[in-house]
N, CA and C atoms as an extended XYZ file, in Angstrom:
324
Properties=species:S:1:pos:R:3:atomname:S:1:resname:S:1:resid:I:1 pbc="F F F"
N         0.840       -1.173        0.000 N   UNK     1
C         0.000        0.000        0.000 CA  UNK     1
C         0.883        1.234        0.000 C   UNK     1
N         0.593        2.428       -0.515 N   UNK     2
C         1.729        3.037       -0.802 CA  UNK     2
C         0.810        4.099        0.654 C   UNK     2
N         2.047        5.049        0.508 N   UNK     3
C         2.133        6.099        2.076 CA  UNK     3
C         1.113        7.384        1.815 C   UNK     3
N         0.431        7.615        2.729 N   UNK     4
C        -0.395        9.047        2.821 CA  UNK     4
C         0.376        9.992        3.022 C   UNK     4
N        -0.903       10.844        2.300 N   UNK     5
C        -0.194       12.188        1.913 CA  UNK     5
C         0.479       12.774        3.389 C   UNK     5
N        -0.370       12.055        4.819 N   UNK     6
C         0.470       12.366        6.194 CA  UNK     6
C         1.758       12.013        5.798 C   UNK     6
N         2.051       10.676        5.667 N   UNK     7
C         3.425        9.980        5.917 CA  UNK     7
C         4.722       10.851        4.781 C   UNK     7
N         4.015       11.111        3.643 N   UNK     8
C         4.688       11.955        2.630 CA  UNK     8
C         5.065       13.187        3.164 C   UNK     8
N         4.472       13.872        3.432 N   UNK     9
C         4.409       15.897        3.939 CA  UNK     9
C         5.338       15.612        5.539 C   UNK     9
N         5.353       14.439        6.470 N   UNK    10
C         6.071       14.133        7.394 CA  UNK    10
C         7.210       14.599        7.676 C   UNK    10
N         7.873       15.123        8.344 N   UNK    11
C         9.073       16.026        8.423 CA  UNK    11
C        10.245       14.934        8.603 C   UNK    11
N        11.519       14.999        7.773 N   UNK    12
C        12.309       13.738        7.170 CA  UNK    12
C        13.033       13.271        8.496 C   UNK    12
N        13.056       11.662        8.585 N   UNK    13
C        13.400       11.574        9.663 CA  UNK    13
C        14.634       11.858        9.858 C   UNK    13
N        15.711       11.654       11.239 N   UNK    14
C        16.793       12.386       11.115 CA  UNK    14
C        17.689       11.362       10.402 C   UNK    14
N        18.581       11.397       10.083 N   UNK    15
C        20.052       10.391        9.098 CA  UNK    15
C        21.170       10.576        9.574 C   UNK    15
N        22.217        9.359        9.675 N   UNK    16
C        22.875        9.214       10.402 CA  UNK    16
C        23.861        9.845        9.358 C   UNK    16
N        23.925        9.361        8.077 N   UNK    17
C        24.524        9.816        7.035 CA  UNK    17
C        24.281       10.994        6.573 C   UNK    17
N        25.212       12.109        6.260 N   UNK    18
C        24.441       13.810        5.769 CA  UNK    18
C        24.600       13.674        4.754 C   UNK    18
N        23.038       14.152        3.678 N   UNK    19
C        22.951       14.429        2.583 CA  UNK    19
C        22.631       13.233        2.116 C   UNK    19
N        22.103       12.221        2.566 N   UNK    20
C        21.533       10.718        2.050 CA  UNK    20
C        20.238       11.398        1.690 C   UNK    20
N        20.022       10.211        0.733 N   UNK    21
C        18.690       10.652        0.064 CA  UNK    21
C        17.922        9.266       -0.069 C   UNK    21
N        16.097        8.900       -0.021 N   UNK    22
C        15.621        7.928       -0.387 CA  UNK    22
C        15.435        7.750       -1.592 C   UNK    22
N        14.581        6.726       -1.813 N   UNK    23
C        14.093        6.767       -3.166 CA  UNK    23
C        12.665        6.798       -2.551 C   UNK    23
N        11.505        6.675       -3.513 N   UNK    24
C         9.866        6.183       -3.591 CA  UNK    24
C         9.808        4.994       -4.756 C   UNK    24
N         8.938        4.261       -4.221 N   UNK    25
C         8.068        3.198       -4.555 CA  UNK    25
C         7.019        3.612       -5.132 C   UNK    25
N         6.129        3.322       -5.993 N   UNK    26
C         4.589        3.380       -6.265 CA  UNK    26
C         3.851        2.451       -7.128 C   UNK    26
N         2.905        1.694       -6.624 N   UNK    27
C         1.689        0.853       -7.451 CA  UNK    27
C         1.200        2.047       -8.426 C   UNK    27
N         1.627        1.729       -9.828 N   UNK    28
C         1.103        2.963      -11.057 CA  UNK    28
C         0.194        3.417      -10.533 C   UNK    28
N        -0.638        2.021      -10.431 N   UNK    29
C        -2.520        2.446      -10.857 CA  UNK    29
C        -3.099        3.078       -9.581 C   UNK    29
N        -2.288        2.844       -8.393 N   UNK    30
C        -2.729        3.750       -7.261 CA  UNK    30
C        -2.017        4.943       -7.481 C   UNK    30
N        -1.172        5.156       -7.714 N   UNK    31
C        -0.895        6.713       -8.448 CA  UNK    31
C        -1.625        7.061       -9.623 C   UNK    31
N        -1.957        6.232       -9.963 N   UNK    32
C        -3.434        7.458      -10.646 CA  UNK    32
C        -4.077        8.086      -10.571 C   UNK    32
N        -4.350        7.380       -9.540 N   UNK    33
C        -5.911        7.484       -7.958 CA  UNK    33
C        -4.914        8.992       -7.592 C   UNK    33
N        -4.136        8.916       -7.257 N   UNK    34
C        -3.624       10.152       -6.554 CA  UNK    34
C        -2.315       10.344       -6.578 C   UNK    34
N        -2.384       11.480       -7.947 N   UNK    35
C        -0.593       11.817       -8.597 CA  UNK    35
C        -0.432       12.927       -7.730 C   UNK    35
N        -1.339       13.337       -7.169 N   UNK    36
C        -0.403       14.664       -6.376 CA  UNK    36
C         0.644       13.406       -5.106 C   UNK    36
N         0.718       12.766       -4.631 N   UNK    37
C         1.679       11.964       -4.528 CA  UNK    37
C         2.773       12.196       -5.014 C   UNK    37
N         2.995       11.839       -6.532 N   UNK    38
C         4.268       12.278       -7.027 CA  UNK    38
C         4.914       13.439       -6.861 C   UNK    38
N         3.867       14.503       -6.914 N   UNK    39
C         4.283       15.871       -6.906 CA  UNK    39
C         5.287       15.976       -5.378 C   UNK    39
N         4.352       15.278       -4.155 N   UNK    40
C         4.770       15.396       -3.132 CA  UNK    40
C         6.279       14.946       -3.231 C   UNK    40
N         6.384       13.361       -3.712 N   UNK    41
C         7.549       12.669       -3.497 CA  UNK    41
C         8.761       13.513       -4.103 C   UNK    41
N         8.392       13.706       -5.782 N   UNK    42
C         9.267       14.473       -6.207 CA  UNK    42
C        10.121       16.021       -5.730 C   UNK    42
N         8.951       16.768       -5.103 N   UNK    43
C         9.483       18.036       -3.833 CA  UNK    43
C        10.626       17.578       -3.145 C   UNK    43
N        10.728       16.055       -2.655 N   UNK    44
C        11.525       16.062       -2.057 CA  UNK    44
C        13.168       15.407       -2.298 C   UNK    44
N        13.203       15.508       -3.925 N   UNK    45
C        14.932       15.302       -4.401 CA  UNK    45
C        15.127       13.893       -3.967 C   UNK    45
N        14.061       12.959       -4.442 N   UNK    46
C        14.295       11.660       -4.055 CA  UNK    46
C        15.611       11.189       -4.768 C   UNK    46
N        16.442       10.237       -4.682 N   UNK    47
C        17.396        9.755       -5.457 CA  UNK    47
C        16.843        8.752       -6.367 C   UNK    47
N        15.490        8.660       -6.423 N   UNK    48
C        14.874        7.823       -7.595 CA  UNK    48
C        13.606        7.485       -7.597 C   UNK    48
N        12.773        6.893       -8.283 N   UNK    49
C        11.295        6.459       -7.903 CA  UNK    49
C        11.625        5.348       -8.952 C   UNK    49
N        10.761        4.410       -8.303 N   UNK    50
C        10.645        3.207       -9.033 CA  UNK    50
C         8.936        3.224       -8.934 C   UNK    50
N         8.076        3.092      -10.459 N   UNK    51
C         7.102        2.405      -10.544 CA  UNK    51
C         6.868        0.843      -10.730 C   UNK    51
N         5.380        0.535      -10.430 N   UNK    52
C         5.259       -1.097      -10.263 CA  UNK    52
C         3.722       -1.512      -10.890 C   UNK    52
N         3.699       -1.965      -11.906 N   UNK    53
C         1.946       -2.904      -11.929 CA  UNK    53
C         1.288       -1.542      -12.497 C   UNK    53
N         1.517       -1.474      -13.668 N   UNK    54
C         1.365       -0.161      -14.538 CA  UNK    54
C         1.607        0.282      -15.644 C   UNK    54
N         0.913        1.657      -16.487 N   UNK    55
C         1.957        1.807      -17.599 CA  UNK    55
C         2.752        3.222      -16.896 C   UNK    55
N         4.084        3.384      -17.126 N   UNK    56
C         4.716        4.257      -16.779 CA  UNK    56
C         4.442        5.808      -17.575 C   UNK    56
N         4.011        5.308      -18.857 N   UNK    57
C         4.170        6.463      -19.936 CA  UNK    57
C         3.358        7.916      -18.992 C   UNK    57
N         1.897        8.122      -17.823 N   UNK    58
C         1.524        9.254      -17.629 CA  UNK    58
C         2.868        9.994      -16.961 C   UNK    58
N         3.849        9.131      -16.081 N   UNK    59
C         4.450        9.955      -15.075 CA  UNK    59
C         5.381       10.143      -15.495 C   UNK    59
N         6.371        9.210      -16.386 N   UNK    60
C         8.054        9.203      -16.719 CA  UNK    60
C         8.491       10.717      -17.044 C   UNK    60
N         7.048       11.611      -17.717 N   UNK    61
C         7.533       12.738      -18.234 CA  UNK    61
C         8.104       13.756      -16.850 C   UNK    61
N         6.960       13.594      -15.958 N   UNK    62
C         7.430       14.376      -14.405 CA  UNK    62
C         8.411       14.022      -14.022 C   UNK    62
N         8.723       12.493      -14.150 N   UNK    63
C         9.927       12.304      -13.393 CA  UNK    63
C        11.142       12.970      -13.785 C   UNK    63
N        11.119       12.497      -14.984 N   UNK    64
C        12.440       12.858      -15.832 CA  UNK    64
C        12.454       14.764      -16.200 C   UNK    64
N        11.437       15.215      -15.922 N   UNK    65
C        11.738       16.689      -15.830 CA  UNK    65
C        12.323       17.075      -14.192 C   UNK    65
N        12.117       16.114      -13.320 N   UNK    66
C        12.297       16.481      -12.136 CA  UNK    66
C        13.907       15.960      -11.828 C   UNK    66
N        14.575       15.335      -12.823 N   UNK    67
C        15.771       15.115      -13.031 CA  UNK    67
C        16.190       13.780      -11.791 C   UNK    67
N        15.497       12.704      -11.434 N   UNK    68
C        15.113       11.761      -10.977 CA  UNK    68
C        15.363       10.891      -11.849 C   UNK    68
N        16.444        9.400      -11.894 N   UNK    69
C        16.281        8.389      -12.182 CA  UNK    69
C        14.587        7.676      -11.778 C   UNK    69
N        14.343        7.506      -13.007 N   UNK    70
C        13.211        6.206      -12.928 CA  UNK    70
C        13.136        4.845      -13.235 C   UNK    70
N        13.351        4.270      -12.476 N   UNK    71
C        13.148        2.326      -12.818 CA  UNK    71
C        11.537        2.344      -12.869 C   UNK    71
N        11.753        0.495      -13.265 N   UNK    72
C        10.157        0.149      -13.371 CA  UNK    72
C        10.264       -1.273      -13.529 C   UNK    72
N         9.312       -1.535      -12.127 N   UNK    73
C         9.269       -3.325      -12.382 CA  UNK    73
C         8.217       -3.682      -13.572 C   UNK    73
N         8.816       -4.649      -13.761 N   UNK    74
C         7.909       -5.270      -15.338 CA  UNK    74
C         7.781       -6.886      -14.932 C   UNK    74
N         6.832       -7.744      -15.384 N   UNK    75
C         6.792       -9.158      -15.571 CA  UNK    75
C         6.761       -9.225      -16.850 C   UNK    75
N         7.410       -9.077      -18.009 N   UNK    76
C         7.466       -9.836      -19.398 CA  UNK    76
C         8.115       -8.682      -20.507 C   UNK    76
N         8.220       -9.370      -21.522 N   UNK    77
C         9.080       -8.673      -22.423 CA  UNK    77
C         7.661       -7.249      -23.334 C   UNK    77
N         6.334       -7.558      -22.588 N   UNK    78
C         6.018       -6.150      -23.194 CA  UNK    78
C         5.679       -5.433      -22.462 C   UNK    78
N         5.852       -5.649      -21.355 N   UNK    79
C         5.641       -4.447      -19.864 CA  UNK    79
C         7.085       -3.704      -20.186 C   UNK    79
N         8.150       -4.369      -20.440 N   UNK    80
C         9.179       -3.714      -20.903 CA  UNK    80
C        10.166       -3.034      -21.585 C   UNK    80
N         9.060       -3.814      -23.182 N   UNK    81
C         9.245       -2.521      -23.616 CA  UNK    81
C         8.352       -0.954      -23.820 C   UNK    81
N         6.939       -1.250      -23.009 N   UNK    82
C         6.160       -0.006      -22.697 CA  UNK    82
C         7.415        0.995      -21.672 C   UNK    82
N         7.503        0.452      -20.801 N   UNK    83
C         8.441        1.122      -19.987 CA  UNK    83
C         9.960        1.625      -21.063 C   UNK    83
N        10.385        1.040      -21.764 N   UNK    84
C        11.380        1.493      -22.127 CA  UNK    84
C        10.978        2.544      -23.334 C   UNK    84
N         9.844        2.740      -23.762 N   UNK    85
C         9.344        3.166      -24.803 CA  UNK    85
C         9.297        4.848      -24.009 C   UNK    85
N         8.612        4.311      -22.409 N   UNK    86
C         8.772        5.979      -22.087 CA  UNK    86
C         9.398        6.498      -21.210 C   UNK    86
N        10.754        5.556      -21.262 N   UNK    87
C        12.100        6.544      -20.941 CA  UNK    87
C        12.562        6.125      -19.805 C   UNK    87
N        12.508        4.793      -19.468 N   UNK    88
C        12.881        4.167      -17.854 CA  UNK    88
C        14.365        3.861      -17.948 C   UNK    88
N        14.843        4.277      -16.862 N   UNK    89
C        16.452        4.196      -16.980 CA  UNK    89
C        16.944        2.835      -16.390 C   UNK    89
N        15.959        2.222      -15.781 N   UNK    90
C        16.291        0.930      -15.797 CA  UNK    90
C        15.261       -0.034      -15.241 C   UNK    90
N        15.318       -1.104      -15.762 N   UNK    91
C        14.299       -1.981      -15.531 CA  UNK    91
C        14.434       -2.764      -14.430 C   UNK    91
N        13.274       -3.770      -13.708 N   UNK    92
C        13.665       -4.877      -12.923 CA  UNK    92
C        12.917       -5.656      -12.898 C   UNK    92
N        12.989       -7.078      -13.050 N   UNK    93
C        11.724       -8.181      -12.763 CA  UNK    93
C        11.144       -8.632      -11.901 C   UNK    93
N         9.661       -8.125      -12.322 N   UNK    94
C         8.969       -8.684      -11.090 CA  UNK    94
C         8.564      -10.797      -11.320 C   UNK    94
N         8.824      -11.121      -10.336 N   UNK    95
C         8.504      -12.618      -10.082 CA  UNK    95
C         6.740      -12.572      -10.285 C   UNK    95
N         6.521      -13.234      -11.656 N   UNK    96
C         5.276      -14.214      -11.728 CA  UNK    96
C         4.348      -14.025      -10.328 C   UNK    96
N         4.768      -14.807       -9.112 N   UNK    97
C         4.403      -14.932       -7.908 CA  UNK    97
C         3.514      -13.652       -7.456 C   UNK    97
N         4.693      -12.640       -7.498 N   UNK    98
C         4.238      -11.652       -6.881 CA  UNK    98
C         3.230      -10.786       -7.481 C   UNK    98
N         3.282      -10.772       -8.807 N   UNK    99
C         2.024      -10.012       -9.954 CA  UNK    99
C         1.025      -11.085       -9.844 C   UNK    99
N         0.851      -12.327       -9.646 N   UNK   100
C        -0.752      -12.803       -9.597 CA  UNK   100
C        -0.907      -12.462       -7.779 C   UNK   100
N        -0.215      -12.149       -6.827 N   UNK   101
C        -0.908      -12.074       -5.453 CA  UNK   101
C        -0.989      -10.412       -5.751 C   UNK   101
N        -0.567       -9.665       -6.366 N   UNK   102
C        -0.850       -8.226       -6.159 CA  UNK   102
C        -2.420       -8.159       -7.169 C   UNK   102
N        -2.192       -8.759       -7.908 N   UNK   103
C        -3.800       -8.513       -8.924 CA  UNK   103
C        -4.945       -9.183       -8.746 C   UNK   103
N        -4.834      -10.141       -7.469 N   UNK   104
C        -5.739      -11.390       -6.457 CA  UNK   104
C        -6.065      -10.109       -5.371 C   UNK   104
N        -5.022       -9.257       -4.777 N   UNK   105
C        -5.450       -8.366       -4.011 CA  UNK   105
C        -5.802       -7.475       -4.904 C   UNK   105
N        -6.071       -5.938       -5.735 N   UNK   106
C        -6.230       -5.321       -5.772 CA  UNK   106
C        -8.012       -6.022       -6.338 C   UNK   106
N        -8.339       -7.072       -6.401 N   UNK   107
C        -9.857       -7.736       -7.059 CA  UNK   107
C       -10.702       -8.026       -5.417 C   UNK   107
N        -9.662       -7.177       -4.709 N   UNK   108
C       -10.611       -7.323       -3.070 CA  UNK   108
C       -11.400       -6.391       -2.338 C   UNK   108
């Protein structure tokens, strides 16, 4: 489940390391539901966002104006090349496994 707009706007916790940076996670299709999300994540100079279970093409353009590496998990050779079509700097595979229990849950 991805983080509320509380957990997002949250004041960063402290780091042991100075000048470390996270990345963000996001289920596409629940960033659909709610891209001001991105807007949020991106405010904050993430060192990357990775999308998941989606097409990348609405956001890659924000990302990549926001000067953010973007990955993108894919299960098969045409999730990947949608993703590479709109500009993912690198890919990763999602396990079979895990795309039929995420699409068993989101049918709940």
């Amino acid at each position: 489940m991805e983080p509320s707009p509380a957990v997002l706007s949250a004041p960063p916790c402290r780091r042991r390391a100075v000048g470390s940076r996270v990345g963000y996670g996001f289920i596409t299709w629940l960033l659909a539901e709610q891209p001001d999300l991105l807007d949020t994540a991106l405010e904050r100079g993430p060192a990357a966002v990775t999308l998941s279970f989606g097409d990348p093409g609405p956001f890659a353009a924000r990302i990549r104006d926001a000067g953010v590496p973007l990955g993108c998990q894919v299960s098969g050779a045409a999730e990947a090349r949608r993703a590479l079509d709109a500009g993912v700097d690198g890919l990763s595979r999602r396990a079979a496994r895990v795309a039929a229990t995420a699409s068993a849950t989101a049918r709940r």
